[in-house]
C-alpha positions in Angstrom: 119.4 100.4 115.8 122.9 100.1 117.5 122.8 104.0 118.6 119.4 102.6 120.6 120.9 99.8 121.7 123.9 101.6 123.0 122.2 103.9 124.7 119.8 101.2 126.6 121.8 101.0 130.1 122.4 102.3 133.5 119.5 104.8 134.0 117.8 104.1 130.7 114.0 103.5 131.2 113.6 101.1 128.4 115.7 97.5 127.5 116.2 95.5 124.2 114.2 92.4 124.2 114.3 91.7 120.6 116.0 92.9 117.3 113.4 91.9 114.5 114.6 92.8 110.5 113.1 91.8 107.6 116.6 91.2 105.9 118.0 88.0 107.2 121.5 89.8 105.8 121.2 92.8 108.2 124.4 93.7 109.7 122.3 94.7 112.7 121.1 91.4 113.1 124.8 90.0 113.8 125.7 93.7 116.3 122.8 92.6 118.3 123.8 89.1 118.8 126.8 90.0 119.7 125.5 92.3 122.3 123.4 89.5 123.9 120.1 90.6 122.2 117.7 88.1 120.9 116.9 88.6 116.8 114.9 87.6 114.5 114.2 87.7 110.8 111.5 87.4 108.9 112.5 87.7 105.2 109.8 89.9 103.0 110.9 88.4 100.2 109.6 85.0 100.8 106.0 86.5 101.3 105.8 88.0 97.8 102.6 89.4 97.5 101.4 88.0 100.8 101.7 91.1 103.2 99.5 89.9 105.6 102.1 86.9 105.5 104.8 88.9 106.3 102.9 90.5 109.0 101.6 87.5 110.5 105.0 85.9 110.7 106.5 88.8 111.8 104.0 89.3 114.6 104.8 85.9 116.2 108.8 86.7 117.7 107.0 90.5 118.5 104.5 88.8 120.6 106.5 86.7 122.6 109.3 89.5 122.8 106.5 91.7 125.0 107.8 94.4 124.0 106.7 97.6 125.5 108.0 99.8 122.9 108.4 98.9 119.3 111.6 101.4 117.6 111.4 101.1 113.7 115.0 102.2 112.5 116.0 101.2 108.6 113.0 98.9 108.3 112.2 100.1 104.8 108.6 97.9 104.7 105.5 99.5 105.0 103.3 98.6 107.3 99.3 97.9 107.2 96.9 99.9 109.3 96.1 96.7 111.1 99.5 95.7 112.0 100.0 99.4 113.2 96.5 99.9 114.9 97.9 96.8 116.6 100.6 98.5 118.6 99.5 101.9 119.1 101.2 104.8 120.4 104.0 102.5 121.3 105.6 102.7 118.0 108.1 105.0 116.7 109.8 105.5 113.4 112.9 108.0 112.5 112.7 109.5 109.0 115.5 111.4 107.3 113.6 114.9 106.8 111.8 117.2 108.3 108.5 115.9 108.3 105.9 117.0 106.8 108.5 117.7 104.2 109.2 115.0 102.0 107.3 111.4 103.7 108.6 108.6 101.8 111.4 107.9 99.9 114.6 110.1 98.2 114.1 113.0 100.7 117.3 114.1 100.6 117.5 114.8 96.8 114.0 116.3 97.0 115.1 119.0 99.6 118.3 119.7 97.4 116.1 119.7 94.3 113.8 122.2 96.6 116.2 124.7 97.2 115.2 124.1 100.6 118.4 125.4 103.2 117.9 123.3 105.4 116.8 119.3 106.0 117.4 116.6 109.0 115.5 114.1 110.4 111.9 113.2 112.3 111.0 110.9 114.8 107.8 110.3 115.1 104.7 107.9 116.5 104.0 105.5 113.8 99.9 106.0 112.7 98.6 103.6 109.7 98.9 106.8 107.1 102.7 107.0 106.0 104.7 109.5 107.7 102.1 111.2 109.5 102.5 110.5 113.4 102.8 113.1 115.9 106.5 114.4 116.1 108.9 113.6 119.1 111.7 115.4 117.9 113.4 116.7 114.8 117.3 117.6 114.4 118.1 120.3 111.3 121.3 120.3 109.5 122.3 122.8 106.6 121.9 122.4 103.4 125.6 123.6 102.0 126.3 124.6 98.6 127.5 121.7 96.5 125.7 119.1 98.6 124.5 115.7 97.0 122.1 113.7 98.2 124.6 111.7 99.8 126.5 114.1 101.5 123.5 115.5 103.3 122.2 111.9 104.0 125.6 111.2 105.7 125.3 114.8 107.8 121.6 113.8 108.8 122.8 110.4 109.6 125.3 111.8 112.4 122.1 114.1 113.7 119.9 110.9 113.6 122.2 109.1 115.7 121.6 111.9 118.2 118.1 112.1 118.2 116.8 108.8 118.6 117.7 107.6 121.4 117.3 110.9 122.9 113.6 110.9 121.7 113.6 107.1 123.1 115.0 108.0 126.5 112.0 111.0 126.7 109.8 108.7 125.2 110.1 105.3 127.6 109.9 107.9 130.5 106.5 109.0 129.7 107.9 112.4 127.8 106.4 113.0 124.6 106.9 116.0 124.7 108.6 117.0 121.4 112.8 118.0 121.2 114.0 120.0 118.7 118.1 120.1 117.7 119.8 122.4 115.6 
């Protein structure tokens, strides 16, 4: 989110109206303030069981935010088709691997446990079906000998920083046209 954020001036086609988590604890929460964006949270855990809840309570700060453009980065709740359907193709998501390789979670380990030689990171349109948009643009890293799971997450993470508000920038300009690094 702060690499976004960052990257959001001078010639930038898009602006941050609204940082939205569903942690209330999210150190991104307090970077934005401090950068003059407006937040939000809207704590999952107090809607236990309730997803449309969440959804409905998360909707409301979207909503008035009017946001153009909604950039999902570490917002680790899934989202229902309606709430998705809801903001179509104007949604975007990053996802550390190379899509369609491993959607979900613990990518990393399952492109080590692979053999794969190579993983990195995906950002793509968010659809109701998990992982699945169209790709915007994808950044490969190595897979070295001796990597862990977290030594490759930290390489992707640098790549990911890259990407998305590259992919953003194309994006906001009418560009969908995917980019490809590494």
């Amino acid at each position: 989110m702060l690499r976004l954020v960052e990257d959001m001036h001078g010639d930038h086609p898009a602006r941050p109206v609204l940082v939205a988590s569903n942690d209330p604890q999210a150190a991104g929460l307090i970077r934005a303030a401090d950068l003059g964006i407006p937040t939000t949270a809207v704590d999952h855990r107090d809607y236990r069981g309730d997803r449309a809840g969440f959804e409905a309570a998360l909707l409301q700060p979207l909503l008035a935010a009017e946001p153009d453009i909604i950039c999902l980065a570490g917002f680790m709740r899934i989202l229902t088709p309606d709430f998705v359907s809801r903001f179509a193709g104007r949604m975007l998501n990053i996802h550390p691997s190379l899509l369609p390789k491993y959607p979900g979670l613990h990518t990393h380990a399952r492109a080590i446990e692979a053999g794969d030689a190579e993983a990195g990171a995906t950002v793509h349109e968010v659809i109701p079906e998990l992982d699945a948009g169209p790709i915007l643009g994808q950044a490969r890293v190595p897979i070295l000998p001796g990597d862990t799971a977290d030594t490759l997450a930290a390489r992707v993470l640098v790549e990911e920083h890259r990407l998305y508000p590259a992919v953003l920038r194309r994006f906001a300009a009418g560009n969908r046209s995917p980019i490809v690094k590494g």
